[in-house]
N, C-alpha and C positions, 0 to 999 in steps of 0.2 A: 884646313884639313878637308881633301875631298870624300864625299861620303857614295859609296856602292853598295848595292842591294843585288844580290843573288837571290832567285827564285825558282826552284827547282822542281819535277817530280820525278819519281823512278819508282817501278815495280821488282823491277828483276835487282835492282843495287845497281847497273852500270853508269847510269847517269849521275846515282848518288856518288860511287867512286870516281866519278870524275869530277862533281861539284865539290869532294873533300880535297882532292887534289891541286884546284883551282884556290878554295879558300887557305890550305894550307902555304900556298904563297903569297896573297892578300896577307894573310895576317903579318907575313915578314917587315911589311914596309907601315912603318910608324906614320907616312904621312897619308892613309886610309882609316877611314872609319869604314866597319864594315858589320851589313845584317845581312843577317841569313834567313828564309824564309821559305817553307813548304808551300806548294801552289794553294790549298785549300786554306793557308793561314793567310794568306796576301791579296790588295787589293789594286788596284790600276791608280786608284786617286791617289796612293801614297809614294808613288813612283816620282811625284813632284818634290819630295825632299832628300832625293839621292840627284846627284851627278852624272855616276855611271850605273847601268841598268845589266844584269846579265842573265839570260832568260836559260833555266834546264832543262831540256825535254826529251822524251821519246817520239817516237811515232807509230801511233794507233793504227787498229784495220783499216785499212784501204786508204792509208798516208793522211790521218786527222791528223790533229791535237789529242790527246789522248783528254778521258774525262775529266780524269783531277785538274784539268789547264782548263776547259773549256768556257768555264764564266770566266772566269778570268779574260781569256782571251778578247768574249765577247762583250766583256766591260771594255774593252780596253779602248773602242771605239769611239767612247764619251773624253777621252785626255786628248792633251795636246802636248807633244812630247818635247816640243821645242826646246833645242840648245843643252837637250842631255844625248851621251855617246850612250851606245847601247851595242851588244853582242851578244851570239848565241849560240847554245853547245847543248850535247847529246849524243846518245847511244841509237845505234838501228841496225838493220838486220838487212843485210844486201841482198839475201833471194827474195825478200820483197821489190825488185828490183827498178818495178816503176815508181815506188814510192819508198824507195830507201831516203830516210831524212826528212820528208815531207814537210813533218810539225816544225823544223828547224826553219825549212824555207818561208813557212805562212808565218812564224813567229816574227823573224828580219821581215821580213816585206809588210807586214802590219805599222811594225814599230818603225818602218822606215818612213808608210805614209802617214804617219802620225806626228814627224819631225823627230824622230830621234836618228842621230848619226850613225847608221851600221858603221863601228871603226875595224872590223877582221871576220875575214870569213867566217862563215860557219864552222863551228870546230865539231864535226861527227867522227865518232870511232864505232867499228866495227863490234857488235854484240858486248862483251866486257871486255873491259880496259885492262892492257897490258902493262906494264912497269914500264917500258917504253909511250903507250900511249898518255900515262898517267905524268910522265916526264914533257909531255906535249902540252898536252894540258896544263902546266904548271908556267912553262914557256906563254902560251894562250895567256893566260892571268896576269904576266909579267908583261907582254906588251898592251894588253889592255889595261895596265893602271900607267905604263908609259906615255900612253895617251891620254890620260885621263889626266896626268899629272902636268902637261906642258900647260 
């Protein structure tokens, strides 16, 4: 059984409705074990006993990590993420236009040089999630445990 960790924050709910979106297809496939975990409950070193890694985020003023992520983040720099696939998704807000997504890009690009496998673009939607985006989202989850599953 492979084992995924979702780690998520969200202020406004959009990220949360699209982390519930993602997990409500995770839970479909019996051959996932699967946690859930709020940014402020989770730590970088336990990221070694999942497989697949899937990081929630917004993006803060002027295109950070928003607070709730940022030790996080900044632990994250002590792992070595080798030989686990990882992805990542979120909510943004396009008239911030030079930094619509920001958190998502510094998230992949960290976890990237740390050795984990970015396996699918960044999944960003537009401020809250549609029924259609939320249908994306679900798709996103379902080729991410595709991968995870070969």
């Amino acid at each position: 059984m492979k084992k995924i960790i979702i780690i998520y924050t969200s202020t406004t709910g959009s990220t949360e409705a699209i982390a519930e979106a993602i997990i409500e297809e995770l839970k479909q496939n019996n051959e996932l074990d699967l946690t859930v975990k709020d940014s402020f409950d989770a730590t970088p070193a336990e990221l070694h006993e999942y497989d697949g890694i899937l990081i929630g985020t917004y993006t803060w003023d002027g295109g950070v990590v928003p607070d709730e992520f940022m030790d996080f983040y900044e632990e994250l720099d002590e792992e070595d993420l080798t030989g686990k696939i990882a992805a990542v998704f979120g909510s943004g807000d396009s008239y911030y236009r030079y930094t619509y997504g920001a958190a998502l890009s510094l998230f992949s690009k960290k976890l990237s040089e740390l050795g984990a496998e970015i396996v699918l673009p960044n999944f960003l939607i537009e401020l809250f999630p549609e029924d259609k985006d939320l249908a994306s989202a679900q798709q996103f989850a379902k080729h991410f445990s595709q991968t995870l599953l070969i």
